[in-house]
Backbone as CSV, one residue per row, in Angstrom:
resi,resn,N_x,N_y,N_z,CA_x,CA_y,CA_z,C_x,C_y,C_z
1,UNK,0.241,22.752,4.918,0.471,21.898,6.089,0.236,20.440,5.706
2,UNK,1.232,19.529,5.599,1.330,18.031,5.718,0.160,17.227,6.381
3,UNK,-0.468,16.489,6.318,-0.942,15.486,6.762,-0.299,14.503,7.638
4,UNK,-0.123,14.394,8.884,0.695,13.302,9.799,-0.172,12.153,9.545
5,UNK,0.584,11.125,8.784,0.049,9.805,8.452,0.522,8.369,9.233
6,UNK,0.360,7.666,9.697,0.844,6.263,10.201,-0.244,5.041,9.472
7,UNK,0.874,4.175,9.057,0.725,2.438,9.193,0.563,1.923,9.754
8,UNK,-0.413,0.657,9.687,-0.719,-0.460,10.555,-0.645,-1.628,9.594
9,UNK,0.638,-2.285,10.001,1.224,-3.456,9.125,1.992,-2.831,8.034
10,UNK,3.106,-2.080,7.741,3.766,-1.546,7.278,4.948,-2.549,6.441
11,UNK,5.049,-3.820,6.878,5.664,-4.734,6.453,5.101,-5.482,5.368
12,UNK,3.662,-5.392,5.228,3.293,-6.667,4.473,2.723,-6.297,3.108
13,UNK,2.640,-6.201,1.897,2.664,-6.450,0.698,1.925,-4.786,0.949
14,UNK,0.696,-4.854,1.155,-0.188,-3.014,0.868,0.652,-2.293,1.979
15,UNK,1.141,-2.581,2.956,1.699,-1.989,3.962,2.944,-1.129,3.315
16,UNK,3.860,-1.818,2.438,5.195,-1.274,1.707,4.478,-0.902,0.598
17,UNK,3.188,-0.675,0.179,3.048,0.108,-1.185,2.365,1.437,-0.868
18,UNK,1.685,0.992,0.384,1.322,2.356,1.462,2.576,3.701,1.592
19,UNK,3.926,3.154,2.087,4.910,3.485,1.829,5.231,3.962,1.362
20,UNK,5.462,3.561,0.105,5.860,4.033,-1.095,5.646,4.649,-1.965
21,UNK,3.753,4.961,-1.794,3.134,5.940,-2.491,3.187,7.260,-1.673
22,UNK,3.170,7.043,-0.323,3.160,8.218,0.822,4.183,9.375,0.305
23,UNK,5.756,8.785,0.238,6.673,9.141,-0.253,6.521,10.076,-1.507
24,UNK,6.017,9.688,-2.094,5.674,10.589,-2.999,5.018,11.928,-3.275
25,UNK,3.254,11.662,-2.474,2.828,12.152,-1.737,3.001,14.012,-1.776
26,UNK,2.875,15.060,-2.027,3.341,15.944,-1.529,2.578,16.393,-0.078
27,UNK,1.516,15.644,-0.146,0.212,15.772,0.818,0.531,15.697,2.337
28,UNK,1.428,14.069,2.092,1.483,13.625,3.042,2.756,13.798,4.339
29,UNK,3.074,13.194,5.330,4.235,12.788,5.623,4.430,11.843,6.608
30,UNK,4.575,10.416,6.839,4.926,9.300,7.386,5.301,9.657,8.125
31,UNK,4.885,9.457,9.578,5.375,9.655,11.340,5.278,8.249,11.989
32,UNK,4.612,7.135,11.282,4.939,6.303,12.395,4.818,5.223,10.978
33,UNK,5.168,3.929,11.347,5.004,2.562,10.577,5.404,1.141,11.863
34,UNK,3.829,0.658,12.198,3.920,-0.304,12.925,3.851,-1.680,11.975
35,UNK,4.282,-2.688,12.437,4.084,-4.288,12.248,3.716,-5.076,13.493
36,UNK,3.852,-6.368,13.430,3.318,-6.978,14.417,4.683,-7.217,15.247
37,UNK,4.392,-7.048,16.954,5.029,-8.002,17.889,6.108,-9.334,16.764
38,UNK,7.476,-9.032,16.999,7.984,-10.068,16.452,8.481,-10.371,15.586
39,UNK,8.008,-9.152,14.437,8.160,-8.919,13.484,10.170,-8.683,12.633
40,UNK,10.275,-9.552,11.995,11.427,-9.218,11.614,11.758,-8.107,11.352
41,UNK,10.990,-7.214,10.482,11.180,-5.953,10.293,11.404,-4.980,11.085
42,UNK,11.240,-5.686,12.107,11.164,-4.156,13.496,12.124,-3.354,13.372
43,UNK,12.046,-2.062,13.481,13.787,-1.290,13.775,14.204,-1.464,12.872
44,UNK,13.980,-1.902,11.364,14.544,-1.190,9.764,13.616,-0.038,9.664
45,UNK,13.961,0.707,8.621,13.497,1.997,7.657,12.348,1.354,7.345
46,UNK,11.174,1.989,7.569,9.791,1.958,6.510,9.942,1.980,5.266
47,UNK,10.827,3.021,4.337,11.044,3.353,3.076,12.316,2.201,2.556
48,UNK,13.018,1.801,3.399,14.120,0.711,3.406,13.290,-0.324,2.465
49,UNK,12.869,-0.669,3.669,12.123,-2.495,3.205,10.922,-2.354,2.110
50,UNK,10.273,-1.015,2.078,9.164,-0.487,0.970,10.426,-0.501,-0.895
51,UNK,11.512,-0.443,-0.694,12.259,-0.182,-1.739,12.663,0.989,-2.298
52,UNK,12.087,2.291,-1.246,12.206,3.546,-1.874,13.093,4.252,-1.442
53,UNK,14.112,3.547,-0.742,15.000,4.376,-0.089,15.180,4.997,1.670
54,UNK,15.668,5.707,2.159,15.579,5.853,3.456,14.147,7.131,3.661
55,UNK,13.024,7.274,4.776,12.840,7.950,5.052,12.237,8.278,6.396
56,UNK,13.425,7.756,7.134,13.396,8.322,8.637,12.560,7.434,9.812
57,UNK,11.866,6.563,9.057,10.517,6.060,10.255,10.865,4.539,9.896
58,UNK,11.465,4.867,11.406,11.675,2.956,12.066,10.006,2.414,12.092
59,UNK,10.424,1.165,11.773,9.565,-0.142,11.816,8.906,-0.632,13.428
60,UNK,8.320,-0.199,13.824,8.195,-0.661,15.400,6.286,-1.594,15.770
61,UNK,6.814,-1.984,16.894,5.368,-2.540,16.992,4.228,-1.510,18.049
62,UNK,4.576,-0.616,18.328,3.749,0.309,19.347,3.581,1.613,18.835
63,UNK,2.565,2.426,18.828,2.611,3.874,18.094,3.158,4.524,19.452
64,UNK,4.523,5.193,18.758,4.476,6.658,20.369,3.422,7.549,20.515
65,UNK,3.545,8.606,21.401,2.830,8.912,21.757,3.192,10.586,20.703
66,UNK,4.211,10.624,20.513,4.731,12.095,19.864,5.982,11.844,18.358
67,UNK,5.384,12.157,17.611,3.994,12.969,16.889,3.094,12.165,16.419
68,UNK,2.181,12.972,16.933,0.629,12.382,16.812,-0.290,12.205,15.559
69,UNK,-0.331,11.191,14.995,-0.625,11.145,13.110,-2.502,11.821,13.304
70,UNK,-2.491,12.619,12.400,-3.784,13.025,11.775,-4.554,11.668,11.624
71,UNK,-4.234,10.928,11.567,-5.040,9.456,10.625,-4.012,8.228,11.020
72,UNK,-4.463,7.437,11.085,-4.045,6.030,10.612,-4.702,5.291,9.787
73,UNK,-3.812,4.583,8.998,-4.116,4.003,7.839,-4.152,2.008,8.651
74,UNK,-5.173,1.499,8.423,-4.642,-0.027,9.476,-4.520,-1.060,7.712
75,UNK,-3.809,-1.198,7.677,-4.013,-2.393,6.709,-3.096,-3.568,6.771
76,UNK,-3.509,-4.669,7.765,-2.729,-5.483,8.585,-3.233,-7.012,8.445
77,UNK,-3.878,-7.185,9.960,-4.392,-8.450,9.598,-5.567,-8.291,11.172
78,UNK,-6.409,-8.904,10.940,-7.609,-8.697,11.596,-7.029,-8.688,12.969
79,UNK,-6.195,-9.024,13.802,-5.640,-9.378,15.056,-4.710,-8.254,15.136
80,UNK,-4.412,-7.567,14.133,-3.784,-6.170,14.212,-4.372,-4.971,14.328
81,UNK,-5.879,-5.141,13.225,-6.539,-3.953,13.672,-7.003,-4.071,15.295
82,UNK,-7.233,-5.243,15.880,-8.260,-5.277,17.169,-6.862,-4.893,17.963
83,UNK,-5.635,-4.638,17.993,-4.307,-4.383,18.531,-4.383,-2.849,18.460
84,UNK,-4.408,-2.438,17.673,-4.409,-0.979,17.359,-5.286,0.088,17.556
85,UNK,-6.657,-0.770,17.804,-8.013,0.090,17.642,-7.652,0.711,18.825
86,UNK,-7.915,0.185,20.056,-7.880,0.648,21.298,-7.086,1.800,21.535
87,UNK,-5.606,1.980,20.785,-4.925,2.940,20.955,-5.594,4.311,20.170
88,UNK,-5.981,4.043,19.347,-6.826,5.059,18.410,-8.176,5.679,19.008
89,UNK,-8.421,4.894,20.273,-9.827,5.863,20.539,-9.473,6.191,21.555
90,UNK,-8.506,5.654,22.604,-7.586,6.280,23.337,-7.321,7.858,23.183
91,UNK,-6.674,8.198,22.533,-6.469,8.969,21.559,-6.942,10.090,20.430
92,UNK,-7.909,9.466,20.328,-8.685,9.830,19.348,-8.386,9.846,17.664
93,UNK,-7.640,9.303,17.873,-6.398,8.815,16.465,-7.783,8.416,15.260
94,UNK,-8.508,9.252,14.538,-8.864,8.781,13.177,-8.654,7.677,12.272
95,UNK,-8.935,6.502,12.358,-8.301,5.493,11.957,-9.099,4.727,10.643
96,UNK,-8.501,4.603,9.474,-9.300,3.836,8.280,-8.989,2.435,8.476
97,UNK,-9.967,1.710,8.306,-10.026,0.155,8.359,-9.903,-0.564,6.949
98,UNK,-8.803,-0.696,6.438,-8.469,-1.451,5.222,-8.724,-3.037,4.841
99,UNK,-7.916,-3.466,6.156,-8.340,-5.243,6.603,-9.202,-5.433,6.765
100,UNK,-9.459,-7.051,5.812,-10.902,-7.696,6.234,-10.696,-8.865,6.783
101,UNK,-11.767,-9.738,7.009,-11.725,-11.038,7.098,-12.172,-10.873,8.991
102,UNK,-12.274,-9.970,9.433,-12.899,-9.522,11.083,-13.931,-10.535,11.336
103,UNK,-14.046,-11.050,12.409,-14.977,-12.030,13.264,-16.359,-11.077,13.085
104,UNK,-17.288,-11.459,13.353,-18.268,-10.716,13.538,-18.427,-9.664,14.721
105,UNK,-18.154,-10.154,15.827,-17.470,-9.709,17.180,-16.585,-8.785,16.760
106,UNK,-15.595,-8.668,16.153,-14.712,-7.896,15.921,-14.827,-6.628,15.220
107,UNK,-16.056,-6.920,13.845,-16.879,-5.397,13.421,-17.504,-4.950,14.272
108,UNK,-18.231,-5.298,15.112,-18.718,-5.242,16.354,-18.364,-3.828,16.826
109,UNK,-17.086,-4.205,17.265,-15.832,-3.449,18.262,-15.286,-2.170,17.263
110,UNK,-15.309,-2.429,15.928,-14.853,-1.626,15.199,-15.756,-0.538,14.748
111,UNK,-16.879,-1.027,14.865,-18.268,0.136,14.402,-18.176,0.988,15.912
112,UNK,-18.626,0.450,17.130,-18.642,0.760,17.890,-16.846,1.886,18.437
113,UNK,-16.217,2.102,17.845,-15.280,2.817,17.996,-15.423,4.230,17.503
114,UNK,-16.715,4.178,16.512,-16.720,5.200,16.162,-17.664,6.323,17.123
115,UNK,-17.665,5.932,18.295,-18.307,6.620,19.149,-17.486,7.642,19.991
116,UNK,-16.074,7.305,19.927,-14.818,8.032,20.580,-14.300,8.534,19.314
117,UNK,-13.810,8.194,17.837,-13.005,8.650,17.030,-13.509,8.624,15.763
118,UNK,-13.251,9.060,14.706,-13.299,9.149,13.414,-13.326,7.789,12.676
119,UNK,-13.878,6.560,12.478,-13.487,5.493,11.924,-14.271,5.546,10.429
120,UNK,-13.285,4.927,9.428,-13.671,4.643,7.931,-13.668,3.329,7.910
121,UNK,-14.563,2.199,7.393,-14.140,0.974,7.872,-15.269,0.701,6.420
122,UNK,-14.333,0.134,5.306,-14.659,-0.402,4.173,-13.928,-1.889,3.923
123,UNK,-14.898,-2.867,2.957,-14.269,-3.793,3.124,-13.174,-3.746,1.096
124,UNK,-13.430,-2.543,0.719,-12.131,-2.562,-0.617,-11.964,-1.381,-0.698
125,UNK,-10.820,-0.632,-0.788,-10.270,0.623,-0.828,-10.192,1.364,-2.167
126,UNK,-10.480,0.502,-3.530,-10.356,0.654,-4.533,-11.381,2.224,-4.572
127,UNK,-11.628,3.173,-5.478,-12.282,3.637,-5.707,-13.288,3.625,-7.127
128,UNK,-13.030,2.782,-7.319,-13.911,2.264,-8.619,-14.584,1.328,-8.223
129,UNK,-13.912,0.297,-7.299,-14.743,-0.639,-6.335,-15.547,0.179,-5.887
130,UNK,-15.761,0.713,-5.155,-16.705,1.397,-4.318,-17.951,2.609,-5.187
131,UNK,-17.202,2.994,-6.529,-18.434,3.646,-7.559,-19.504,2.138,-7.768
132,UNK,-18.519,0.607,-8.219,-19.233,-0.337,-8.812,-20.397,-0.467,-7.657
133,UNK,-20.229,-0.475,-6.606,-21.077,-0.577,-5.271,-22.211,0.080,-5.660
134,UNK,-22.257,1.665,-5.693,-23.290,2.488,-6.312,-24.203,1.629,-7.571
135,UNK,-23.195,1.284,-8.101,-23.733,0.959,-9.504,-24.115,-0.376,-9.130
136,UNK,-23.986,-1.270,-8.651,-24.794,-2.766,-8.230,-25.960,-2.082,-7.695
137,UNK,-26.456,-1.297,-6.647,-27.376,-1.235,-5.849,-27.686,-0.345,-7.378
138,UNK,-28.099,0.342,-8.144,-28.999,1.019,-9.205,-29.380,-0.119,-9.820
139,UNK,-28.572,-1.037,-10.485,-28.646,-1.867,-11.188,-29.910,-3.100,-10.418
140,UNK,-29.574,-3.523,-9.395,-30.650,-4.278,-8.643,-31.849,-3.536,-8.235
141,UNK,-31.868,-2.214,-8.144,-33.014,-1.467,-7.834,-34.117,-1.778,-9.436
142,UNK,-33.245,-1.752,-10.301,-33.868,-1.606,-11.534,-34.332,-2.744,-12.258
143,UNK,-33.411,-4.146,-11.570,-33.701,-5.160,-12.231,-35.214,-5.929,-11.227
144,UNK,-35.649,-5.201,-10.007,-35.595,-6.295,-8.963,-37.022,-6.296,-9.300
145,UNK,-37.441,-8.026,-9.587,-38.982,-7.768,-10.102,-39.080,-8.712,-11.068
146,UNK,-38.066,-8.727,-11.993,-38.338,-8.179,-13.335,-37.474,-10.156,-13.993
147,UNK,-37.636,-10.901,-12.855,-37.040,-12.357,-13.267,-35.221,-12.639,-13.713
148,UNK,-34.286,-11.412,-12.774,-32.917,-11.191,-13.397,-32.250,-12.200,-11.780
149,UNK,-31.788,-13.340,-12.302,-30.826,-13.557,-11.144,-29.128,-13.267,-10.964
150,UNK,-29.195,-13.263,-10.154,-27.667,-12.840,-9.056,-26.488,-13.470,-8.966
151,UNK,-25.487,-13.299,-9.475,-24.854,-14.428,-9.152,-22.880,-13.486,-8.810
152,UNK,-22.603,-13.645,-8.275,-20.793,-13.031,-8.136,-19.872,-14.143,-8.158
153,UNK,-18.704,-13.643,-9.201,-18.153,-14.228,-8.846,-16.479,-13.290,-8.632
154,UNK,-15.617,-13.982,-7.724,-14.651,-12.804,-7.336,-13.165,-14.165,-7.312
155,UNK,-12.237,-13.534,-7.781,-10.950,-14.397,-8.311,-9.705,-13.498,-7.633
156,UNK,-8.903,-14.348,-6.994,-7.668,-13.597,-6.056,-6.714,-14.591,-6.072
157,UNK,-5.517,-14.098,-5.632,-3.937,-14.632,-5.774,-4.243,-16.139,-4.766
158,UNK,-3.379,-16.966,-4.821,-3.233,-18.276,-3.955,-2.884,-17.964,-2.061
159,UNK,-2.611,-16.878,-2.640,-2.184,-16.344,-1.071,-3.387,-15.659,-0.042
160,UNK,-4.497,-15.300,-0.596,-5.602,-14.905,-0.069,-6.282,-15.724,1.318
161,UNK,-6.270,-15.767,2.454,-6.828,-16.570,3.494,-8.217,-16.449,3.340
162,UNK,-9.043,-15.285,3.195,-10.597,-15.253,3.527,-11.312,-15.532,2.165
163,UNK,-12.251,-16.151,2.243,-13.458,-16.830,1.043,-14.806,-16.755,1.619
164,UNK,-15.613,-16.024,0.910,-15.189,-15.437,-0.080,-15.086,-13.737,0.355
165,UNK,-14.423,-12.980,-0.589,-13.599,-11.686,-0.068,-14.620,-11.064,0.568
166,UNK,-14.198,-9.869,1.713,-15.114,-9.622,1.939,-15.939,-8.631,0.714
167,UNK,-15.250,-7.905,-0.494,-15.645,-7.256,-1.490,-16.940,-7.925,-2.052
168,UNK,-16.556,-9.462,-2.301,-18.381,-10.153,-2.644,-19.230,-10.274,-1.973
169,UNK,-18.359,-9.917,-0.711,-19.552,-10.243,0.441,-20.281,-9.043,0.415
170,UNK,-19.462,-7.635,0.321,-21.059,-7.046,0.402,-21.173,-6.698,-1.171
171,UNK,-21.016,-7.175,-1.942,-21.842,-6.678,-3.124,-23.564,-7.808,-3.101
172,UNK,-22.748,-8.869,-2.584,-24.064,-9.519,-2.721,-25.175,-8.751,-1.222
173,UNK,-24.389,-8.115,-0.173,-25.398,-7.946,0.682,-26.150,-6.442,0.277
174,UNK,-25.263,-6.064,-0.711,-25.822,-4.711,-1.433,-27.543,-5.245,-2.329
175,UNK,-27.131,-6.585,-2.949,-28.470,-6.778,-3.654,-29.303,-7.559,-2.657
176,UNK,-28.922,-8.153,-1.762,-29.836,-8.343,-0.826,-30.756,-7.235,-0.048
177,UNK,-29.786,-6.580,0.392,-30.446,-5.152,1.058,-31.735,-4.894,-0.353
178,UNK,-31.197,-4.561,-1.407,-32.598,-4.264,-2.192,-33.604,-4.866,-2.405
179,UNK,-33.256,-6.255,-3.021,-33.895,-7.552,-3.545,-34.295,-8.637,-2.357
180,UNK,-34.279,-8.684,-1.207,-34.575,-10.263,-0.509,-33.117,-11.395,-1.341
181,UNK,-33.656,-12.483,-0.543,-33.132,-12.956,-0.958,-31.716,-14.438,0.180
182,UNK,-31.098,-14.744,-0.760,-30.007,-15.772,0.544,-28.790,-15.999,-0.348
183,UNK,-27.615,-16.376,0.645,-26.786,-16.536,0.122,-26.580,-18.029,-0.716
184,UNK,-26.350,-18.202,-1.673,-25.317,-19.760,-2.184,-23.915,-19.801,-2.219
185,UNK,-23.387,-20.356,-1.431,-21.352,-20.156,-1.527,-21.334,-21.528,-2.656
186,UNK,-21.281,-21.575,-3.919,-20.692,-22.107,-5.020,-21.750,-23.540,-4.613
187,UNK,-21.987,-24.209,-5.662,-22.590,-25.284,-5.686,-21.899,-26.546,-6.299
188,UNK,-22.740,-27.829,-6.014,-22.591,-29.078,-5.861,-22.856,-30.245,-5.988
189,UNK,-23.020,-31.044,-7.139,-23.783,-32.501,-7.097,-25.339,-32.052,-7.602
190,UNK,-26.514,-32.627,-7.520,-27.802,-32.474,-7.874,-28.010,-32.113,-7.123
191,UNK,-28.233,-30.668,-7.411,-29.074,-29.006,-6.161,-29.874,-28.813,-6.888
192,UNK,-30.468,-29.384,-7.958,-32.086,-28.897,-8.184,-31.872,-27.561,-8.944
193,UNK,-32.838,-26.979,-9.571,-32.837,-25.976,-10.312,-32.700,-24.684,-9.641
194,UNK,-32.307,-24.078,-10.113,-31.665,-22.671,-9.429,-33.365,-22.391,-8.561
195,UNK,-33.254,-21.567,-7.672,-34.559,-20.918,-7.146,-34.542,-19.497,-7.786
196,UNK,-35.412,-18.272,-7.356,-35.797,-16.768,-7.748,-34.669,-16.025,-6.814
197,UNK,-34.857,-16.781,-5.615,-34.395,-16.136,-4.363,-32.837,-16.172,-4.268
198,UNK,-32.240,-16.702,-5.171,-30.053,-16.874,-4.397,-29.764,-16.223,-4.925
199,UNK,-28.584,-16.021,-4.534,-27.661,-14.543,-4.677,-26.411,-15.826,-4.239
200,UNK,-25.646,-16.531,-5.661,-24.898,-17.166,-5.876,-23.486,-16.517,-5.655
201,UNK,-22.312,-17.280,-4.979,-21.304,-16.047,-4.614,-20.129,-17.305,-4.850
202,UNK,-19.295,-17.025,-5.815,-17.878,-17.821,-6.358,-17.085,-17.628,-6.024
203,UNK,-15.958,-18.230,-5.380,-14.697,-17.633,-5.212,-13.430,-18.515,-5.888
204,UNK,-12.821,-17.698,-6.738,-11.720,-18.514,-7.618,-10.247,-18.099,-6.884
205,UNK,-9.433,-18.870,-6.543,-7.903,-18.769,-6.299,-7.127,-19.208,-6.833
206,UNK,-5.875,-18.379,-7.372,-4.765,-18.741,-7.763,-4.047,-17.544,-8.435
207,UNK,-2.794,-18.052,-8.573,-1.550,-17.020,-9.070,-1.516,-16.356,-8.059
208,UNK,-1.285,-15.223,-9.075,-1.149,-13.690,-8.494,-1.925,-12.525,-8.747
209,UNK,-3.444,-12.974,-9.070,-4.346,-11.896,-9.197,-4.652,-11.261,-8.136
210,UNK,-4.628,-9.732,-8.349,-4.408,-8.911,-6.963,-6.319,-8.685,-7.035
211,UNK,-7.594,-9.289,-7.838,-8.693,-9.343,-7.342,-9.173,-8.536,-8.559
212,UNK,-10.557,-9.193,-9.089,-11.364,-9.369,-9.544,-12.638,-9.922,-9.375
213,UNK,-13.664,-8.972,-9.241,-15.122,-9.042,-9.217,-15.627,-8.986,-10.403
214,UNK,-17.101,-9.841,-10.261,-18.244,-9.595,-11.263,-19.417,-9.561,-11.132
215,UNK,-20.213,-8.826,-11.325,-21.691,-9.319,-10.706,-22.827,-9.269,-11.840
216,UNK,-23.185,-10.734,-11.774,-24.309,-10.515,-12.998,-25.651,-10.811,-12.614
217,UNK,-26.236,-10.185,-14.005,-27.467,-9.991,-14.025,-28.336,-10.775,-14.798
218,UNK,-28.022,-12.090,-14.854,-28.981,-12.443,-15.848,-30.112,-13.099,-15.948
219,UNK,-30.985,-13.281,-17.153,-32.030,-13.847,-17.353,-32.128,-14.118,-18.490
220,UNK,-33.350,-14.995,-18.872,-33.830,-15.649,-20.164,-33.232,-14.645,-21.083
221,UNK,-32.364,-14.689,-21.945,-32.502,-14.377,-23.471,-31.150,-13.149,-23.521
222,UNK,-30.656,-12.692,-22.081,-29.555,-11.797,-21.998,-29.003,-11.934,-21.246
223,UNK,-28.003,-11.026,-20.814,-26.976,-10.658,-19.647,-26.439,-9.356,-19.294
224,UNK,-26.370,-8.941,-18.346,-25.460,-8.125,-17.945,-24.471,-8.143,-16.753
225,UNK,-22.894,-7.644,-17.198,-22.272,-7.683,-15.912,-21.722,-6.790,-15.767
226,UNK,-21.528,-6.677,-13.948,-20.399,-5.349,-13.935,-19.482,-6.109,-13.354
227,UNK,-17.969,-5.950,-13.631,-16.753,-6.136,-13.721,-15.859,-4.723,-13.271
228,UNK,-14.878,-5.204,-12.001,-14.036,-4.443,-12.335,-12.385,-5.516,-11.909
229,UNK,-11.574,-5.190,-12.767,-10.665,-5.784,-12.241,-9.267,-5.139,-11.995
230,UNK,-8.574,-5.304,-10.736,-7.487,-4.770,-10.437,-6.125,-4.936,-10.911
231,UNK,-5.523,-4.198,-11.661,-4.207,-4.502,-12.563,-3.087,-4.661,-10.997
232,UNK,-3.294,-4.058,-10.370,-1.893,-3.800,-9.114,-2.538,-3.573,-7.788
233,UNK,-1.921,-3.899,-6.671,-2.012,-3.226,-5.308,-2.364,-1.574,-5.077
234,UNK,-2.128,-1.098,-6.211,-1.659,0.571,-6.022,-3.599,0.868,-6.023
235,UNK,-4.047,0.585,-6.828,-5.057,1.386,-6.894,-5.908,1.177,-5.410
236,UNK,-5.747,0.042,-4.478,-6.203,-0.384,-2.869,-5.524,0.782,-2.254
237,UNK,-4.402,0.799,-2.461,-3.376,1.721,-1.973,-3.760,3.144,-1.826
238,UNK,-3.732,3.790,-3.089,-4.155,4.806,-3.680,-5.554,5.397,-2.634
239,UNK,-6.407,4.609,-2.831,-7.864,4.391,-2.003,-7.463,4.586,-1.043
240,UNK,-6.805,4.138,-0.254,-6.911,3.967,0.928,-6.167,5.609,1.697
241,UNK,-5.560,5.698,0.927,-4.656,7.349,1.368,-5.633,8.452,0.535
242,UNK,-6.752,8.134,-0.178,-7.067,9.067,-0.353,-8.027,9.548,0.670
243,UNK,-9.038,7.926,1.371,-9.609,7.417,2.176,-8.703,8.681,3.315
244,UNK,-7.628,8.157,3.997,-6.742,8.943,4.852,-6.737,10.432,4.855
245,UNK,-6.709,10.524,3.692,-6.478,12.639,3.786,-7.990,12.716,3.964
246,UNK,-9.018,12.167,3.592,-10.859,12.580,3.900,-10.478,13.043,4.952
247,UNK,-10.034,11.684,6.248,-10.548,11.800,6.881,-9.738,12.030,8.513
248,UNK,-8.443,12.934,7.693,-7.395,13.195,8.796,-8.497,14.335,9.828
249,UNK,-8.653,14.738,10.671,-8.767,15.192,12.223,-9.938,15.544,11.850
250,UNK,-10.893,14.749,11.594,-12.547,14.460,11.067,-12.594,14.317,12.582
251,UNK,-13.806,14.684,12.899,-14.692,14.871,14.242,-14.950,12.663,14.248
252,UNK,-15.216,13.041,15.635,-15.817,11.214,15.954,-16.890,10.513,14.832
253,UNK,-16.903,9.285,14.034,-17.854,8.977,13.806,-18.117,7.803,12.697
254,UNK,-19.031,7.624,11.998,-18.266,6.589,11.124,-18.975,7.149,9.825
255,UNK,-17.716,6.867,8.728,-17.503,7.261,7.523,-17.031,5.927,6.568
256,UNK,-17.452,6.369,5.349,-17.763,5.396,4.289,-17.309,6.044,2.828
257,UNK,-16.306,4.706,1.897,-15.308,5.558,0.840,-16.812,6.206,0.221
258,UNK,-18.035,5.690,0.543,-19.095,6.885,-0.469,-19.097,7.927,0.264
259,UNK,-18.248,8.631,1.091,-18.012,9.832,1.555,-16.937,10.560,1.184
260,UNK,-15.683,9.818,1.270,-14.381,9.945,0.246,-14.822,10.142,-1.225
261,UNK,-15.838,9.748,-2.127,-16.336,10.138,-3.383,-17.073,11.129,-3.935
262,UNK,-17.942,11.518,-2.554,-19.083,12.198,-2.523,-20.342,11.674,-3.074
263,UNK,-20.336,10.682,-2.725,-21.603,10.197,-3.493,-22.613,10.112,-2.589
């Protein structure tokens, strides 16, 4: 038995690779693909404008009501998930949260959804992203004490709106949670000597890097970093539908890709 899958933002760069991997898919099968109100795309082929050919599911801005997707996949733009949520707990529609860059107010609304439906709400879909997660919080458990400072730095395409991603954002709130500590967003002019306490956070833009993290560890006399960096969209992608089959007609609640891993 298939997996009934739907899109949220089906038009925009992960939206058509969502697509296109679905297709493939033997798992799966595409029942709905929304975009935004307005959207040029409306009323073409999902698989059309994805490049893979025809497969049946118009472009629209409203989910029907029949057939009813196991899951939704949202990977849109923050004003899309808060568009969509409502229909999903309505519903009870299982929904993974791909998009970042959410108001505070707006995680808010999105945690709190998981009181009617199934919500996964990560801020990187990668699954190696999300092992490195594991592995920052061991790594700060082990260093914390011991005179090792903090520092991230994370590098993305020119096209990126939010700084810094939310991916650095919680790696650094991962070593905060262990270590104490405050944020530094990149520094400036005579700031005085580093303190014990920052958890330094970089953000580099340009090209077409689809994202790269690092998080180091260093101190007097060494270093260590963990690095992972993303060759393509696919592996967000990938994540995110694997994210999807977890957590197709999962009972109400909220879930985390360290549940999709088993970790």
């Amino acid at each position: 038995m298939k997996i009934h899958i739907a899109f949220n933002g089906a038009g925009g760069r992960m939206g058509q690779r969502l697509v296109a991997l679905a297709k493939e898919d033997h798992d799966l099968k595409l029942v709905a693909a929304l975009d935004a109100p307005g959207s040029p795309l409306l009323g073409r082929d999902a698989g059309e404008v994805a490049g893979v050919g025809h497969v049946g599911v118009p472009i629209t801005a409203e989910l029907a009501f029949d057939p009813k997707p196991d899951c939704l996949i949202d990977f849109s733009a923050p004003e899309g998930t808060m568009t969509v949520l409502p229909v999903c707990v309505a519903r009870q529609i299982p929904i993974v949260v791909a998009t970042t860059g959410h108001t505070a107010k707006q995680k808010e609304e999105i945690e709190a959804a998981a009181h009617q439906t199934a919500v996964l709400f990560a801020p990187n879909m990668s699954l190696v992203v999300n092992l490195l997660f594991k592995l920052t919080k061991l790594t700060a458990e082990a260093l914390k004490g011991k005179g090792f400072d903090a520092e991230i730095v994370e590098r993305h395409h020119r096209f990126k709106k939010d700084s810094p991603s939310g991916t650095a954002v919680r790696f650094g709130e991962i070593i905060q949670e262990v270590q104490g500590g405050h944020f530094v967003h990149g520094r400036e002019g005579l700031v005085g000597e580093r303190t014990p306490h920052e958890i330094g956070v970089h953000a580099v833009r340009g090209g077409d890097n689809v994202g790269e993290h690092t998080i180091i560890f260093t101190t007097l006399g060494e270093t260590l970093e963990l690095v992972h960096k993303g060759h393509n969209r696919d592996s967000y992608a990938r994540g995110a539908l694997a994210a999807g089959k977890y957590l197709a007609n999962r009972p109400a609640g909220r879930y985390t890709m360290a549940d999709v891993l088993g970790l």
